[in-house]
C-alpha positions as CSV (number, residue, x, y, z in Angstrom):
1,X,-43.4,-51.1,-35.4
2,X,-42.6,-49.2,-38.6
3,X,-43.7,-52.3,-41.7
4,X,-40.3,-53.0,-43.9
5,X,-41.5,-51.8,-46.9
6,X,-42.5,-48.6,-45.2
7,X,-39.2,-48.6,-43.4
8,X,-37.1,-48.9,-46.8
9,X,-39.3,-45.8,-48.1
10,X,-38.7,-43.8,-44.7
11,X,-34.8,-45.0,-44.8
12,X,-34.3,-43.9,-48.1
13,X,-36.7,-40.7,-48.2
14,X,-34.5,-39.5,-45.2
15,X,-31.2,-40.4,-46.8
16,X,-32.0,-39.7,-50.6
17,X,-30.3,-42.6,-50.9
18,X,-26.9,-41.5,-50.3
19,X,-25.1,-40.0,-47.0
20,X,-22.1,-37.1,-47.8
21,X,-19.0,-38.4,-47.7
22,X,-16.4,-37.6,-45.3
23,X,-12.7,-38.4,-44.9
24,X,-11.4,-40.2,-42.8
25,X,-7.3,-41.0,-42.7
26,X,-6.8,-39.6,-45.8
27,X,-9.0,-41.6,-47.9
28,X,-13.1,-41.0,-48.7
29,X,-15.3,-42.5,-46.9
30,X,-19.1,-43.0,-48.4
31,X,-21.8,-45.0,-46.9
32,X,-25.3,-45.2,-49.5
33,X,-28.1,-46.2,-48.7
34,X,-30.6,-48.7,-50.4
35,X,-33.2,-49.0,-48.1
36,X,-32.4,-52.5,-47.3
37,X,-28.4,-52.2,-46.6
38,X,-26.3,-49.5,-45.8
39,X,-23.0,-49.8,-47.8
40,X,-19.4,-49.0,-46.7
41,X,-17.4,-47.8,-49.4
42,X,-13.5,-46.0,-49.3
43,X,-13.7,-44.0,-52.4
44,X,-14.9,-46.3,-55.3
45,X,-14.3,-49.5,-53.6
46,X,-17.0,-51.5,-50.9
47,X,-16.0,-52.5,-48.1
48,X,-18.7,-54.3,-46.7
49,X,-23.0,-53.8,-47.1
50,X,-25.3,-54.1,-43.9
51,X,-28.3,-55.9,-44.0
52,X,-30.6,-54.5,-42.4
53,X,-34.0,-56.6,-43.4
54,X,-33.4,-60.0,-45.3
55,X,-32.1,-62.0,-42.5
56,X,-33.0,-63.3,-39.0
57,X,-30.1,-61.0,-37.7
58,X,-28.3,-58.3,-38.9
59,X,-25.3,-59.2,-41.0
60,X,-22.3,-57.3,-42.8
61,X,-22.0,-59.4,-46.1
62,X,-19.7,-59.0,-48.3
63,X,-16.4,-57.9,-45.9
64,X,-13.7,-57.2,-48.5
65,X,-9.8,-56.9,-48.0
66,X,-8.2,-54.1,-49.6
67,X,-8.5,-54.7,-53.3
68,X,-12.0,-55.7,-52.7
69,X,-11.1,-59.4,-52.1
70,X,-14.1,-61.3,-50.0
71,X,-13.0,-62.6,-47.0
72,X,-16.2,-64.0,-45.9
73,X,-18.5,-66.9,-47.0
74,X,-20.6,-65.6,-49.6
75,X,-24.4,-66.9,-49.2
76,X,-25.7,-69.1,-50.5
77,X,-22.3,-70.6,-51.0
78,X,-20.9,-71.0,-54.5
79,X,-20.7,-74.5,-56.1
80,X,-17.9,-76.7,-54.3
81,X,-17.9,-74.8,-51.1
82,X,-18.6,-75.8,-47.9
83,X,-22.8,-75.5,-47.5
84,X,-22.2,-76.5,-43.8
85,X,-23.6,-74.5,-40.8
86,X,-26.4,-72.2,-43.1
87,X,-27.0,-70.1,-40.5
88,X,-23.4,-68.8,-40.4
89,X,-23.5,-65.9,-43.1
90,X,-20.8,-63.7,-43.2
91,X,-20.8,-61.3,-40.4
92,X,-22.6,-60.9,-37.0
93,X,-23.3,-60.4,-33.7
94,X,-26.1,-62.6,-31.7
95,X,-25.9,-65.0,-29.1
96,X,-27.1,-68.6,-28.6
97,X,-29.3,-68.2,-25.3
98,X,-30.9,-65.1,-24.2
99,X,-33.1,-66.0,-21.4
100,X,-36.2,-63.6,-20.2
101,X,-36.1,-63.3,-16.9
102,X,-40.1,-63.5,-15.3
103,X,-41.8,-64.2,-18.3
104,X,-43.4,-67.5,-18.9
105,X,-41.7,-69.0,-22.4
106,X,-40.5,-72.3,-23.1
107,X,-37.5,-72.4,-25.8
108,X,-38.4,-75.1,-28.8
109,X,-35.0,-75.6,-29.2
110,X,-32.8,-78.8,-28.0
111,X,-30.6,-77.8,-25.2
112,X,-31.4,-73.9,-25.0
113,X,-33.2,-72.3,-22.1
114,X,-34.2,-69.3,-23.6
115,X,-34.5,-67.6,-26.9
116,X,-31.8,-68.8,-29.5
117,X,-30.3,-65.7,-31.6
118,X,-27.4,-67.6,-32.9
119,X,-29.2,-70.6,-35.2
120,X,-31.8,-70.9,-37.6
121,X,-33.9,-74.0,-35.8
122,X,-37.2,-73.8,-35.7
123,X,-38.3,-71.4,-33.2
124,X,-35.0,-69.2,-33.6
125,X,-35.6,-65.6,-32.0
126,X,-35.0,-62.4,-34.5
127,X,-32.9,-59.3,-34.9
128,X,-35.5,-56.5,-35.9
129,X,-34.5,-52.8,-37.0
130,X,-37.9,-51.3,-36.5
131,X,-36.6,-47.8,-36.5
132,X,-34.3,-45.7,-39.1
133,X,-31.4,-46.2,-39.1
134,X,-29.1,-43.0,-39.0
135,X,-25.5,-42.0,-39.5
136,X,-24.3,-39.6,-36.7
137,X,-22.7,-36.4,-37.7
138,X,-20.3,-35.7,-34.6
139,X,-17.5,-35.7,-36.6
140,X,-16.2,-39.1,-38.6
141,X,-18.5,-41.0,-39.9
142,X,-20.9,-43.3,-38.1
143,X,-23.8,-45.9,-38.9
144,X,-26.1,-45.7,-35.7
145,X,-28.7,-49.0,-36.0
146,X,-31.5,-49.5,-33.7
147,X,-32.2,-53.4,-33.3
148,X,-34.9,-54.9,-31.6
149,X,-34.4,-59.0,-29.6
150,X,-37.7,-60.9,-30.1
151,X,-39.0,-64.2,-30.0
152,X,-39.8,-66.2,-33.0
153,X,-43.3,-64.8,-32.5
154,X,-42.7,-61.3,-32.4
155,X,-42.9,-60.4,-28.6
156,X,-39.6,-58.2,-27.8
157,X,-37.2,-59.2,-24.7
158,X,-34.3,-56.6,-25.4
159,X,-33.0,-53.3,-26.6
160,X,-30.0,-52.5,-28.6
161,X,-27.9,-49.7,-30.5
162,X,-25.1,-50.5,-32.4
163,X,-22.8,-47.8,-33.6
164,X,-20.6,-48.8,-36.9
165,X,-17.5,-47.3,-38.2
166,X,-15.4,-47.3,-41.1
167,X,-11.6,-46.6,-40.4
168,X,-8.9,-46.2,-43.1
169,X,-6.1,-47.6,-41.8
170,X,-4.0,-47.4,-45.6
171,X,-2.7,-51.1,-45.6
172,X,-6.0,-52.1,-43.8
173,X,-9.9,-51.3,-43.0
174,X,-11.1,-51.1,-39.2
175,X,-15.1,-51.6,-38.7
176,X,-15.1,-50.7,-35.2
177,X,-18.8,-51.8,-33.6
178,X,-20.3,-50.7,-30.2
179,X,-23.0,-52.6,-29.3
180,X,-25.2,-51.4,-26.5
181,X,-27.5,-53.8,-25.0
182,X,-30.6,-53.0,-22.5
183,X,-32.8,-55.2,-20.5
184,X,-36.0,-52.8,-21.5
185,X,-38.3,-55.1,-21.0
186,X,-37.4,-57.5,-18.4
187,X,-34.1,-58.9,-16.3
188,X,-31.8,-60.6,-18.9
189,X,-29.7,-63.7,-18.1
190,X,-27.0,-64.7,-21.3
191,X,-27.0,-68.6,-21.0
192,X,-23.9,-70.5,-21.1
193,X,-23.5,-71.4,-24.6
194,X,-20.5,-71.8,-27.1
195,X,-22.7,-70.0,-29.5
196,X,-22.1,-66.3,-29.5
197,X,-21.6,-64.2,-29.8
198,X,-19.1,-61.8,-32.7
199,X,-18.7,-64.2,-35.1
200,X,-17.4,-64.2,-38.9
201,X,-17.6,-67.1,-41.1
202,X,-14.1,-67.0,-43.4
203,X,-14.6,-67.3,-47.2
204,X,-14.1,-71.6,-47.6
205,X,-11.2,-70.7,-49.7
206,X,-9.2,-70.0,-46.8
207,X,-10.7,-72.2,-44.2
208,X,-8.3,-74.2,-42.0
209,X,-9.2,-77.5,-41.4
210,X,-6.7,-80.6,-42.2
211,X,-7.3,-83.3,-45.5
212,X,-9.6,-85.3,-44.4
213,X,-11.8,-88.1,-46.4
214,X,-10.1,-86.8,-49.8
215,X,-10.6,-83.3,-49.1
216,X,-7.5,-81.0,-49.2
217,X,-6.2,-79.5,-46.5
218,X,-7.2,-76.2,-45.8
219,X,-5.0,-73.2,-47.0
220,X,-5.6,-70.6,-43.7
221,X,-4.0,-69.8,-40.9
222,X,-5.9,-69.4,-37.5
223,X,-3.9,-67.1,-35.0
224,X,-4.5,-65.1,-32.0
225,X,-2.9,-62.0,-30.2
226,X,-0.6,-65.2,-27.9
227,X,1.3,-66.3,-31.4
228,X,-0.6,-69.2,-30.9
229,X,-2.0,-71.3,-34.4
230,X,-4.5,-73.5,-35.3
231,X,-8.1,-74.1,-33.6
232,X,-6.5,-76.7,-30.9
233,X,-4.4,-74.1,-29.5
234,X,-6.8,-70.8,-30.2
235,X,-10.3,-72.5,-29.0
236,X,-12.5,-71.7,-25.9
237,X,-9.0,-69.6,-25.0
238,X,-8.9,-65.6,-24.4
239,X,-7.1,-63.6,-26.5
240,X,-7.2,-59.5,-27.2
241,X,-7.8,-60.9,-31.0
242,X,-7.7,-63.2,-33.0
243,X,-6.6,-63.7,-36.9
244,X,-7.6,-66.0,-39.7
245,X,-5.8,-65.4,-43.1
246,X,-4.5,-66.9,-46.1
247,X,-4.2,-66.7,-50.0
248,X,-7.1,-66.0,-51.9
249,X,-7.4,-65.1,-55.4
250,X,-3.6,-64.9,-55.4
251,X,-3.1,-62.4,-52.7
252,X,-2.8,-63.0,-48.6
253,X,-5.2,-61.6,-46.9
254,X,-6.8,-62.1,-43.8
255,X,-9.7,-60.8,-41.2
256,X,-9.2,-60.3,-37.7
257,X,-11.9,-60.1,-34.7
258,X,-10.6,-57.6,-31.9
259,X,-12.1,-57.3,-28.5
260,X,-11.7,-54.2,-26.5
261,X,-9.7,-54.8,-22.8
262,X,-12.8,-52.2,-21.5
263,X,-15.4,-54.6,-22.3
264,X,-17.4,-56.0,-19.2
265,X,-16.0,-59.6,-19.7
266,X,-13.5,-61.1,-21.6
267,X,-13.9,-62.7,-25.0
268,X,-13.1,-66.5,-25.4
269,X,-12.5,-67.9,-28.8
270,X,-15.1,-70.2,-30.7
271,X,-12.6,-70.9,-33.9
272,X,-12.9,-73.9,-35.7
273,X,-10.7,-74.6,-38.6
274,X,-14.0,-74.9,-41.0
275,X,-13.8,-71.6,-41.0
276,X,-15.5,-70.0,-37.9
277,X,-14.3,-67.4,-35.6
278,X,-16.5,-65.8,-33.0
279,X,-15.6,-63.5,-30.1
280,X,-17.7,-65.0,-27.2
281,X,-18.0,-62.9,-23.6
282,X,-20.9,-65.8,-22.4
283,X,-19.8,-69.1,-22.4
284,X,-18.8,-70.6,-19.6
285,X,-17.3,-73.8,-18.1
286,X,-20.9,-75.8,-17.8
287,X,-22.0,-76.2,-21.4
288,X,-19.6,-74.0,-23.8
289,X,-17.0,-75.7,-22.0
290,X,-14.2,-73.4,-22.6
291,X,-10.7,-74.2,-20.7
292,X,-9.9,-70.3,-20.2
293,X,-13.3,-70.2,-18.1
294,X,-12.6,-73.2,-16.1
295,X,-14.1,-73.5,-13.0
296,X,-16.6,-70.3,-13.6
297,X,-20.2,-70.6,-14.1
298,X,-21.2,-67.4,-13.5
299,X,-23.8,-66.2,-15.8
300,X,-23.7,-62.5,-17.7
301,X,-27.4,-61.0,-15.9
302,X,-28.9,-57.6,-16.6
303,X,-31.4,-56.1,-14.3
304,X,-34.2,-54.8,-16.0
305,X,-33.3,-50.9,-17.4
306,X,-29.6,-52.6,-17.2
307,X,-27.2,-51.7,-20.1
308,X,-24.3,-54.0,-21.3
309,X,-21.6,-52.5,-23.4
310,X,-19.1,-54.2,-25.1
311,X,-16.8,-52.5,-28.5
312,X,-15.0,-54.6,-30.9
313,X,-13.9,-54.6,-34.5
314,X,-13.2,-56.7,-37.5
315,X,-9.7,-56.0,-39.5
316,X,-9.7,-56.2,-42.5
317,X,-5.8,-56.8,-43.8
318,X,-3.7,-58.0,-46.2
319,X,-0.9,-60.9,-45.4
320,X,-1.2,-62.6,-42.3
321,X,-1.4,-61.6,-39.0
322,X,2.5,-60.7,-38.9
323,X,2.7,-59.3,-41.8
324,X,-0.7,-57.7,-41.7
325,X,0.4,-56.0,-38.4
326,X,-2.7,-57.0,-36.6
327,X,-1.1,-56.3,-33.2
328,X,-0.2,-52.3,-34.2
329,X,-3.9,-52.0,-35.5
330,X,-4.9,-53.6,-32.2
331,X,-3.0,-50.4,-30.4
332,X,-4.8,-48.5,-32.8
333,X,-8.2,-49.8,-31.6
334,X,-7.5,-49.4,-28.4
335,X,-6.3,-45.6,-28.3
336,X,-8.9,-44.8,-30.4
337,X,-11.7,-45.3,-27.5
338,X,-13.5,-42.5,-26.9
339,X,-12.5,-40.5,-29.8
340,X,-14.8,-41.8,-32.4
């Protein structure tokens, strides 16, 4: 395993700090390296920075609408923001309980059977990139990570590659992520938990919740590909995407989750009107609870040398999810499978 220090050097030795730009739609695309994050910009502006190295997962932080506008938490949280759920930052992907198949290991963690990517408990397992990172050059541009699953103690249970890229969609930004997972090490089982597994944390500005104990009510809006609004109506239900949006600094904008048809299982919603909103292919009816997945409790498993696939993206819009045309830029996604 290549140290972090080393790997920054190596990263940015190989890079020179910078990758060429390319265009893509019309408008530059640039993604610089700085040895800890790799950062998405369309000509001048950023568009998001991936962290590679400072936290227990990878995580894109900020995510900015068009005009540069942050649409996710930023961390720590400012003064007077919600400080609520510390392990939510930004942007990931993880899951709540990946369990190791044959090996002897007991989680420390209340109510989780095997190692718990999702929270920050004692005991939480990590998201390693021991190897460079490297942008492909088959065409547009792509950010081509490889992660490592472990245990809070080091010992690695799974594979993965994820493939990142910037889209100019001229009203909007696509980050479309593939995410290939491998059982490398031993058979995989994805417990049945609500936690998991896409997941953005909306900037508190926006968040959705109703007044409560003096607190104004929140200002977003939490919609999915149905038409359907709020967290009552979106939660634990499947949906091709789902939206949260609302006015921030003056301007509506909004971010919205999509989750491709192709992928192995469909995504149910963990959205909460505090401002969470994660695309979750794992829970079930058991323990996550979720009324779309009534009746099933059949767990996600991965023989060992098995692969799971799975593509989605975050839109990045302005207005809301009407006016933001999250359903065209859904088409969009779609069509564009296979061609990036």
């Amino acid at each position: 395993m290549i140290a972090k220090s080393s790997l920054a050097c190596l990263v940015a030795a190989l890079l020179l700090g910078s990758v060429p730009a390319v265009w893509a739609q019309g408008k530059k695309v640039n993604i610089k390296s700085t040895g800890e994050t790799f950062d998405f910009y369309l000509g001048d502006e950023l568009v998001t920075r991936y962290h590679i190295q400072k936290y227990p997962r990878p995580i894109f932080w900020p995510v900015n609408a068009p005009g540069g506008i942050p649409l996710t938490r930023n961390y720590p949280p400012p003064e007077g923001q919600a400080n609520d759920h510390p392990h939510q930052k930004s942007a990931w992907f993880c899951h709540g309980d990946v369990i190791p198949e044959g090996i002897n290991f007991k989680s420390p963690i209340k109510n989780v059977e095997g190692v718990d990517f999702w929270s920050e408990a004692k005991g939480h397992g990590k998201i390693d990139t021991p190897q460079v990172i490297k942008v492909d050059d088959k065409g547009p541009e792509y950010l081509v990570a490889s992660h490592v699953w472990q245990t809070a103690e080091g010992k690695k249970i799974m594979d993965e590659t994820r493939t990142i890229r910037l889209i100019d969609l001229g009203k909007s930004r696509m980050l479309v992520v593939e995410i290939d997972l491998v059982a490398s090490v031993c058979p995989i089982t994805f417990g049945d938990t609500k936690e998991g597994a896409f997941g953005i944390r909306i900037n508190d500005v926006i968040h959705a919740n109703p007044a409560n104990k003096g607190k104004p009510a929140g200002k977003g809006k939490i919609q999915n590909a149905e038409g359907k609004i709020g967290e009552k109506d979106c939660w634990g239900q499947i949906s091709a995407w789902c939206d949260y949006s609302g006015p921030i600094d003056g301007k509506e904008v909004g971010l919205a989750i999509l989750a491709d048809p192709k992928n192995p299982h469909a995504s149910c919603w963990h959205v909460r009107g505090y401002g969470l909103m994660a695309a979750n292919p794992f829970g079930r009816d058991k323990h996550a609870r979720f009324p779309a997945v009534k009746g099933n409790n059949e767990l996600v498993k991965l023989k060992k040398g098995e692969h799971y696939q799975m593509r989605y993206a975050m839109l990045l819009h302005t207005g809301d999810a009407i006016s933001g045309d999250v359903a065209g830029a859904y088409k969009r996604f779609v069509e564009l499978r296979g061609k990036e």
